[in-house]
C-alpha positions in Angstrom: 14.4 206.3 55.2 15.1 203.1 57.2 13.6 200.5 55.6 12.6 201.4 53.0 11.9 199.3 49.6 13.5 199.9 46.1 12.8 202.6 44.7 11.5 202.6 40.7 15.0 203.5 39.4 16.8 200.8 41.2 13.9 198.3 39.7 14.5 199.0 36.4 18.2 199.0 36.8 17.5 195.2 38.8 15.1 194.5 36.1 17.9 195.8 32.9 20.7 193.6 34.5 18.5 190.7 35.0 18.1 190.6 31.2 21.4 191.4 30.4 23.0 188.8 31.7 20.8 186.1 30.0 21.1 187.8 26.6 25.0 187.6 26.9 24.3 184.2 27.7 22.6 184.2 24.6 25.0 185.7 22.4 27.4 182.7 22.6 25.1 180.5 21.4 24.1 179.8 17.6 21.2 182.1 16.5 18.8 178.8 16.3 19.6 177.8 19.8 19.4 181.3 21.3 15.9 181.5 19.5 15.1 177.8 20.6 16.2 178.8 24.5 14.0 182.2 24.3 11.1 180.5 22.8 11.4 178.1 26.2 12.0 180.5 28.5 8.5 182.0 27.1 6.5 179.0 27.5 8.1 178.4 31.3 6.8 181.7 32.0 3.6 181.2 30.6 2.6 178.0 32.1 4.1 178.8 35.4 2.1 182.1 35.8 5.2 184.7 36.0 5.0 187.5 35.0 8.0 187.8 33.0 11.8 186.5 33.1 12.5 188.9 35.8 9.7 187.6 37.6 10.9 183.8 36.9 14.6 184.6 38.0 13.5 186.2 41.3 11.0 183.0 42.0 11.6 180.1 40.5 11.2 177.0 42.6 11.6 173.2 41.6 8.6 172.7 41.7 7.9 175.3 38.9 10.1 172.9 37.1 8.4 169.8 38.0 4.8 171.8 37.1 6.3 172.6 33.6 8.0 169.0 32.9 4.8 167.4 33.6 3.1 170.6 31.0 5.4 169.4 28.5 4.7 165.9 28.9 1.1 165.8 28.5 1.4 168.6 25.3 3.0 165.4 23.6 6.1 167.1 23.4 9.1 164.7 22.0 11.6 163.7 24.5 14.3 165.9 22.8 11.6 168.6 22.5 11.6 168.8 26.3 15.1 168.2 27.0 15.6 171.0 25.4 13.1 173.0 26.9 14.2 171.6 30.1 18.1 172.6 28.7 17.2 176.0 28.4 14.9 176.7 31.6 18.3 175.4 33.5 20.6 177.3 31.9 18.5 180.2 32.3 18.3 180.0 36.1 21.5 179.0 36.4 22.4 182.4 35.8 20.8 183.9 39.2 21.8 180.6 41.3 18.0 179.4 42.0 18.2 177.1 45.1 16.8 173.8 43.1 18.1 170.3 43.0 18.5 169.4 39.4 19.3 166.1 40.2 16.2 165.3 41.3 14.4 167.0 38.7 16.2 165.1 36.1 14.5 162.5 37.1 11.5 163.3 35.4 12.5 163.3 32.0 11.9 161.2 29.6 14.6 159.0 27.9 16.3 160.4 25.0 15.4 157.9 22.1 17.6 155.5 20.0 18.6 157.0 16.8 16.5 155.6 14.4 16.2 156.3 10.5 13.1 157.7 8.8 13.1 156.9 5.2 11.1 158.4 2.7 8.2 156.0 1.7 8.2 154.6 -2.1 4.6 156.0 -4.0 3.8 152.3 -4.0 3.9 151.7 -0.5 2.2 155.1 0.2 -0.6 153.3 -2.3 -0.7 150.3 -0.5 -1.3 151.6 2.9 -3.9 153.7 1.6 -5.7 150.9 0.3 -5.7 148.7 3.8 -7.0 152.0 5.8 -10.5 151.4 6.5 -10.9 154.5 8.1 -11.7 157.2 5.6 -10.4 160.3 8.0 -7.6 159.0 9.0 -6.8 157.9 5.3 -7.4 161.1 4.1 -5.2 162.5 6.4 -2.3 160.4 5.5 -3.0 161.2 2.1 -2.9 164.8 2.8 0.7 164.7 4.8 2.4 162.8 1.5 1.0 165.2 -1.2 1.8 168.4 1.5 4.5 167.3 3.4 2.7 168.5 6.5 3.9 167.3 10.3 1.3 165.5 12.2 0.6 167.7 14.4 0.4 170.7 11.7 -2.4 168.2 9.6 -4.1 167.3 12.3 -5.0 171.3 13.5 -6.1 172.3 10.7 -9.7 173.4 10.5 -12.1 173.5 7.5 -11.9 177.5 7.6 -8.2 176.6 6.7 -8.4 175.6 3.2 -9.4 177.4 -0.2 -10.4 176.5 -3.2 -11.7 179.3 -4.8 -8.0 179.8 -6.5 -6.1 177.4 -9.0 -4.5 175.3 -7.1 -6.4 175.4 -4.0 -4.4 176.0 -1.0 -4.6 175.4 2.8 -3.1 178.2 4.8 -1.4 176.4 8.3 1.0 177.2 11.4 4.1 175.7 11.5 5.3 173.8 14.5 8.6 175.0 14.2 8.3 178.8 13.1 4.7 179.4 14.4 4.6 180.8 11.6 1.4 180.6 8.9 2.8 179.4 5.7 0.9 178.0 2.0 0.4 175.1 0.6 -0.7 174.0 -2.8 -2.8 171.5 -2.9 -2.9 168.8 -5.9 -6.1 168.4 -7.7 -7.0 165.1 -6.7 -6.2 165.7 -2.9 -8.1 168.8 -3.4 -11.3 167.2 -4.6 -11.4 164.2 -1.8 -11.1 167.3 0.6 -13.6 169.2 -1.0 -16.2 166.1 -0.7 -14.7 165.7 3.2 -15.6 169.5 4.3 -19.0 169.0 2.8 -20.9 168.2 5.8 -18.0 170.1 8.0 -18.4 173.8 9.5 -16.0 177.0 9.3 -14.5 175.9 13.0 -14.5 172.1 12.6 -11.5 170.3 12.7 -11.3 168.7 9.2 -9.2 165.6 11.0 -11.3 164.4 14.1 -12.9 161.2 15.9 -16.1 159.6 14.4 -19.0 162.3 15.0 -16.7 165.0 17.2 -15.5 167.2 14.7 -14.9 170.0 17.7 -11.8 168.1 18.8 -8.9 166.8 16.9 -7.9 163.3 16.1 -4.9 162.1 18.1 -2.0 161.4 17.1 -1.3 158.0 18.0 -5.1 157.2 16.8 -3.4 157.6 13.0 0.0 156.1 14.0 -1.5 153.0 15.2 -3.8 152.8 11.8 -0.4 153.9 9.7 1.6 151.2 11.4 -1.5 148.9 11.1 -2.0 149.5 7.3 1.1 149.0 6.9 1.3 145.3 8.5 -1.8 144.9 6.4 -0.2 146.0 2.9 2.8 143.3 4.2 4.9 146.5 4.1 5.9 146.9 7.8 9.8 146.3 8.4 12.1 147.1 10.6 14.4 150.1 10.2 18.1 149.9 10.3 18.1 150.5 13.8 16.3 147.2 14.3 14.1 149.5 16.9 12.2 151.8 15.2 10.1 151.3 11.7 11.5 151.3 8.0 8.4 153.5 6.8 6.8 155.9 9.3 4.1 159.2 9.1 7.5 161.5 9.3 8.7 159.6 6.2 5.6 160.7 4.0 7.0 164.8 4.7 10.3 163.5 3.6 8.6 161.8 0.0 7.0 165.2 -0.2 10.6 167.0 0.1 12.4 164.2 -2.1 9.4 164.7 -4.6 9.9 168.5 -5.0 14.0 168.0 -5.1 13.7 165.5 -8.1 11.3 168.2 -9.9 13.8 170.7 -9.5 12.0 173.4 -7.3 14.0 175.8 -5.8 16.0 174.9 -2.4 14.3 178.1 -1.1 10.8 177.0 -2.2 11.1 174.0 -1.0 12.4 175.0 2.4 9.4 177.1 2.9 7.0 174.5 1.9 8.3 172.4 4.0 7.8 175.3 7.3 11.6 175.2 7.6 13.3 178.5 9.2 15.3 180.9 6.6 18.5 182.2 6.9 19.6 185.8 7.5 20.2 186.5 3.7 17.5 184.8 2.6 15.3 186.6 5.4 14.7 190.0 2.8 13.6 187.9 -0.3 10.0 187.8 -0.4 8.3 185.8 -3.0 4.5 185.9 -3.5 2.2 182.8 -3.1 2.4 183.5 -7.5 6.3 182.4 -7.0 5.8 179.8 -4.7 3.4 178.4 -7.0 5.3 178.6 -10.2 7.7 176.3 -8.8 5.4 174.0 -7.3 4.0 173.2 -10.5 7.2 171.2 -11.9 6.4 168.7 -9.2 2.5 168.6 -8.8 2.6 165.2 -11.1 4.8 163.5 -8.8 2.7 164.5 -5.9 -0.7 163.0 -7.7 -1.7 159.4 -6.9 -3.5 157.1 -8.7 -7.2 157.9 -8.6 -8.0 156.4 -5.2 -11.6 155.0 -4.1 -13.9 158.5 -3.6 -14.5 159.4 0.1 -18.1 159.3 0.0 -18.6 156.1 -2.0 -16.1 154.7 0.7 -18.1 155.8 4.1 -21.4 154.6 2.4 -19.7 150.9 2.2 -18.6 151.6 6.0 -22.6 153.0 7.1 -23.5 149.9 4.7 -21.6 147.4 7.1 -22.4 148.7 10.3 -26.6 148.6 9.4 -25.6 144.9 8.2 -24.1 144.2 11.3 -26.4 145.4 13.3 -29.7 144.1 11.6 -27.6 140.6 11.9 -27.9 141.2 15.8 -30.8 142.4 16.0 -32.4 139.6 14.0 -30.1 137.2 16.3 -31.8 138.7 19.5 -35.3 137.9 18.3 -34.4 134.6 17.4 -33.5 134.1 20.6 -36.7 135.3 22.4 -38.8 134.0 20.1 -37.9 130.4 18.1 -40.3 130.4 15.5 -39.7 134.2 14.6 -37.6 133.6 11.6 -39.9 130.9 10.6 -43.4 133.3 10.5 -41.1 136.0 8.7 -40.7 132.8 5.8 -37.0 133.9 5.9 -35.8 129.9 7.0 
């Protein structure tokens, strides 16, 4: 018939050699990348309301890229992160010559960052730092990140559902940022107990890392950079990396004392990739060892990931709720004093 549309065979066969053509793509590419670029391609076609990749290929406009730049941005995505993203989503529609200017689009990325080095950082400084954090939250949560090797943004999801400790050692059960994958970690006992104390006054669903009295949202991450950084200048500890841009000892350092910790022990490479939420190889994809193995090995490092018995939680926030009533009885008193001269004088506290 004349003018008629597709008919269901031809769709599929449209819809089969749209997604051939990008898995060939595919195939020349490490298996990393090509899992990197399909992992993007998912998210463009989630936050740009496709359907699927056949759907994106047939419609994709710039300002579908522009829309998912902008996503990226605001998810706190690193510039490489979206670069890559971006990388992939280009690539992608290459393929099926999408009229968009990439020129202009390129213009909304973000700068790729200098090189800079991320050292591990020394027990003592990790000490130090702890000690000038006034915070108790956020100083837990750096804590938490040296003695799990945890990314930020992995420590600062978790929930108070997320950790147990009816076993021996407790554990806290999280996604990785890189596999989205759930993965355990042991916890030490002394982390384990400051926790405990935290979570008391916490529910299933709250986050256990949030802002003062708003335990349904998250803390953010450059709220515990900045007090990192400023503990840091505190502790007379802040220098200059050898960059001479970035720092010497940064949050991202702490996982890296947590991976040099477990090296020196002697844990397995294995074990130790899959604490850390690294991805396996192929022939190591088939071995599956039980939380029991992972354990096992943890155990020849679990001294060097105990500190020093640091100041207890609770005794700490009760000197904080301590200073704050001080403070403000002192302004309170200061206000009356004002309105009323002779105030302090009846009160026979002159």
């Amino acid at each position: 018939m004349v003018g008629a549309g597709p008919s269901h065979e031809e769709d599929v066969s449209r819809d089969l050699g749209v997604l051939d053509v990008w898995e060939g793509f595919l195939s020349a590419k490490t298996g990393t990348t090509a899992e990197n670029y399909r992992a993007a391609m998912r998210r463009f076609v989630t936050t740009c309301g496709f359907s699927d990749l056949v759907d994106a290929a047939m419609r994709a406009e710039e300002k579908d890229l522009v829309l998912f730049i902008r996503h990226l941005r605001d998810e706190g995505l690193a510039p490489q992160s979206i670069r890559l993203h971006y990388q992939a989503v280009k690539s992608f529609l290459s393929l099926y010559a999408r009229p968009i200017n990439w020129s202009r689009v390129e213009n909304l990325l973000p700068k790729k960052r200098n090189v800079r080095f991320n050292e591990a950082v020394p027990r003592d400084v990790v000490e130090a730092v702890l000690e000038n954090m006034d915070n108790s939250t956020k100083r837990l949560a750096i804590w938490l990140i040296w003695a799990t090797g945890l990314r930020i943004g992995e420590a600062l999801s978790l929930r108070a559902r997320d950790i147990d400790f009816t076993i021996d050692p407790p554990k806290l059960t999280v996604i990785s940022e890189k596999t989205h994958e759930p993965r355990e970690v042991p916890l030490p006992t002394d982390i384990a107990e400051a926790l405990k104390q935290h979570l008391q006054r916490l529910q299933p669903g709250d986050f256990i890392f949030h802002p003062r009295g708003n335990p349904s949202k998250p803390l953010a991450r450059t709220k515990l950079r900045a007090a990192f950084r400023s503990a840091l200048i505190k502790a007379n500890r802040a220098e200059r990396d050898k960059s001479g841009i970035g720092w010497r000892y940064t949050i991202h350092g702490l996982r890296r004392s947590y991976e040099t910790n477990l090296v020196r022990a002697g844990v397995n490479s294995m074990v130790v990739g899959l604490l850390l939420g690294h991805r396996i190889g192929i022939e190591q994809h088939y071995l599956r060892l039980t939380y029991d193995d992972i354990v096992k090995e943890w155990r020849k490092a679990e001294n060097l990931l105990t500190l020093k018995q640091p100041i207890p939680t609770n005794i700490e926030e009760r000197l904080h709720a301590l200073e704050e009533a001080v403070k403000l009885y002192e302004k309170i008193f200061a206000k009356l004093e004002e309105k009323f001269p002779n105030f302090m004088r009846l009160l026979d506290l002159e």
